[in-house]
N, C-alpha and C positions, 0 to 999 in steps of 0.2 A: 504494500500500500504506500502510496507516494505522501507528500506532503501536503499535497492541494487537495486529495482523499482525505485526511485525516482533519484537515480544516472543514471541509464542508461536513463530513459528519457532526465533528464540533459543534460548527451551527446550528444544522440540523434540530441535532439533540436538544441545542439549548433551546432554539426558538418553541421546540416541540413541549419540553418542559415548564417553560413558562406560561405556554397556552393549558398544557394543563392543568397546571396551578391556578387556574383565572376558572376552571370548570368546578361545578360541587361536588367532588370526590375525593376532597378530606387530603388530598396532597397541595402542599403552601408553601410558596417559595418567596422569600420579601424582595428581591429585584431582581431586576435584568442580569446584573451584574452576579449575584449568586446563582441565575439560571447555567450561567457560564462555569461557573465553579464546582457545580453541581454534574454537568456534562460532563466534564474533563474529571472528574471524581469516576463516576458512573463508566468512563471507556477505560480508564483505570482499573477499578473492580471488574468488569468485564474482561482484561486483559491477565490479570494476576489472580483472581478467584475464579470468576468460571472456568477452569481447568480442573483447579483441585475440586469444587465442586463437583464439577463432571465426572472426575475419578470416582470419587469419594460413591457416587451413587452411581458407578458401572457395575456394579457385583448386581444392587436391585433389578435393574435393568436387565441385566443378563439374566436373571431368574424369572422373571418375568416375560421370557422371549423376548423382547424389545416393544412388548405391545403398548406399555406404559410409557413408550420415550419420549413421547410428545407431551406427556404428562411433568416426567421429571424436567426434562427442559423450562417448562412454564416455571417450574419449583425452583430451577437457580435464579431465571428471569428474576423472579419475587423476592430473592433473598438479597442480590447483586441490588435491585432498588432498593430494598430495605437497607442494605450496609450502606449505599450512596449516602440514604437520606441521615442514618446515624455520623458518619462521618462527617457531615456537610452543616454549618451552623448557619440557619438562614432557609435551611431546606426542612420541612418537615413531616410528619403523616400523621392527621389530626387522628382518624380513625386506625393506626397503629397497621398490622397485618390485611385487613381490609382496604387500607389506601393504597398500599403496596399491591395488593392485587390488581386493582382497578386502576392505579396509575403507570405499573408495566405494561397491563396489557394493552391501556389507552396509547399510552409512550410508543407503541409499534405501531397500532392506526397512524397515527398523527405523522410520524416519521414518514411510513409507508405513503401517506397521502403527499407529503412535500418532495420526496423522492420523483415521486410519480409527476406532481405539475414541475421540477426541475429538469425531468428526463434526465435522470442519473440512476 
C-alpha cells in the first residue's frame, strides 16, 4: 500500500467516523480533529491486533469448519472499535458494547459508500 492509499483511507475513516458520531448510536467523538486521531488509532489497532486477534480465534474457527468466520471476523471488527475508542480520549461509546457494535458495522456502510462515490 503506497502513501497516497494510506492517506485516503485516513480520510476516509475519519470523515466516516465523524458522521457517525453526529448519528444516534451512542458512538461520540468531540471534533474533527479527534475524528482524525481516532482513524489513525483505529488503522493502528487494525494493523497490530487484528492479527493476534485472528490467531487467537483460528482454533474456534477451525472447529467450527469455518462456518462461523464471518461471525468471528465481525467479533475482532467490534473489539479493534472498542480498543480504538478506549484508547482515544475525545472518542467515546455512550452505550458501551452496543455502540461498538453499531458503530463498526455502520463505520463499513459509510466507508463503503465514500469509496464507492470516490471510485476507489
Amino acid at each position: 500500500m503506497n502513501v497516497v492509499s494510506l492517506l485516503i483511507t485516513w480520510i476516509v475513516t475519519a470523515f466516516s467516523l465523524y458522521i457517525i458520531s453526529k448519528l444516534p448510536l451512542g458512538v461520540e467523538i468531540d471534533s474533527p480533529g479527534k475524528a482524525f486521531i481516532s482513524a489513525l488509532v483505529l488503522g493502528l489497532v487494525n494493523a497490530f491486533v487484528r492479527p493476534i486477534l485472528r490467531l487467537i480465534l483460528a482454533v474456534p474457527n477451525f472447529l467450527t469448519f469455518d462456518l462461523l468466520s464471518s461471525l468471528f471476523t465481525f467479533i475482532i471488527t467490534v473489539i479493534c472499535f472498542s480498543l480504538s475508542a478506549w484508547l482515544v480520549e475525545g472518542f467515546y461509546l455512550r452505550f458501551g458494547i452496543w455502540s461498538a457494535i453499531l458503530g463498526s458495522f455502520t463505520l463499513s456502510i459509510i466507508s463503503s459508500l465514500i469509496y464507492k462515490m470516490l471510485g476507489v
